[in-house]
N, C-alpha and C positions, 0 to 999 in steps of 0.2 A: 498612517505611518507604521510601518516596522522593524522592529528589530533585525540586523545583519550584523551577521560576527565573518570576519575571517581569520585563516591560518594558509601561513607562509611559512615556507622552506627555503631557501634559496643557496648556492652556491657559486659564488663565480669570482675571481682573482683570485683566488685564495680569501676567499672570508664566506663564510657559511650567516646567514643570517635564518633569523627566527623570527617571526613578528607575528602580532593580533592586533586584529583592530576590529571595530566596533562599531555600529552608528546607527540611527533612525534613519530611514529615506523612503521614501513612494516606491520604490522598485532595485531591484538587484542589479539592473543597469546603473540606476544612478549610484547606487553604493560603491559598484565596480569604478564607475568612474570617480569618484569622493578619493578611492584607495588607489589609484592609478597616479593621480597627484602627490599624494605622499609616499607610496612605493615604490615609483615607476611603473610604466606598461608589464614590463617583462616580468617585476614579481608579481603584479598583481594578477596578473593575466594566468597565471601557475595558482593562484590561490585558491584556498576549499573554501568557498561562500556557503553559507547555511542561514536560514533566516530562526531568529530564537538564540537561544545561548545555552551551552551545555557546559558547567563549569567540570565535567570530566575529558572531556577534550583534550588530549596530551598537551598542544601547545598551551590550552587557555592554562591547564594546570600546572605548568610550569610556568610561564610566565608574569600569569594575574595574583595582586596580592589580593588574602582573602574581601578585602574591604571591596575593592573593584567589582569580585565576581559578587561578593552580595548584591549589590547597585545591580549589576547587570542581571542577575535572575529575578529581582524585583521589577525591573523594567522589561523584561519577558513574560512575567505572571501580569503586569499593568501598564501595556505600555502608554497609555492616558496618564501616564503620574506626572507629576513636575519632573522625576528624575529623569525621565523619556528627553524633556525638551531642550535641546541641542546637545544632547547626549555626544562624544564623539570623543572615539578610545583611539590611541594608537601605541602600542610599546614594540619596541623591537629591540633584540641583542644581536650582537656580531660578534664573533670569535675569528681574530686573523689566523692564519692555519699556516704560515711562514715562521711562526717560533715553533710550531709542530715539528713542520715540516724537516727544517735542519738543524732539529735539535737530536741527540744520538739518544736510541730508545734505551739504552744502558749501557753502561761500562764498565768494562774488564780490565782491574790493573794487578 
């Protein structure tokens, strides 16, 4: 088994998503497909797969609290450890971009 991290981007309605996820699996297909279930085809299918974990990673470092990425780089340096088994991360934020959008970027009175 190993370690798979991804990083998503997404855009579509007007909401910008951001997500990481995480997991043990036999192969980057099975992973893809693990994150296709919880992201959908369409994000996940746009995702940066990497196998390992790299807690400087824009998304991971924004997103992961430090506590997470420890876990996760301990299970990259081991991934034999208990923390390995059934390991399985998923955070994502969503920002709706419609109070952006028709909100006035300043005002003159």
């Amino acid at each position: 088994m190993t370690l798979y991290v991804a990083s998503m981007v997404d855009e579509r309605d007007l909401t910008i998503i951001h997500a990481f996820a995480a997991s043990m699996a036999t192969s980057e297909t099975e992973f893809r497909r693990r994150l296709a279930g919880r992201a959908g085809w369409k994000t996940a299918s746009t995702a940066t797969v990497t196998s390992g974990f790299d807690p400087s990673e824009p998304i991971a470092a924004y997103l992961l609290p430090d506590s997470i990425a420890e876990i996760l780089a301990d299970v990259r340096d081991d991934p034999r450890s208990i923390l390995a088994d059934g390991l399985d991360v998923f955070i994502e934020h969503r920002f709706a971009m419609e109070r952006f959008v028709s909100a006035p970027l300043c005002r003159y009175d």
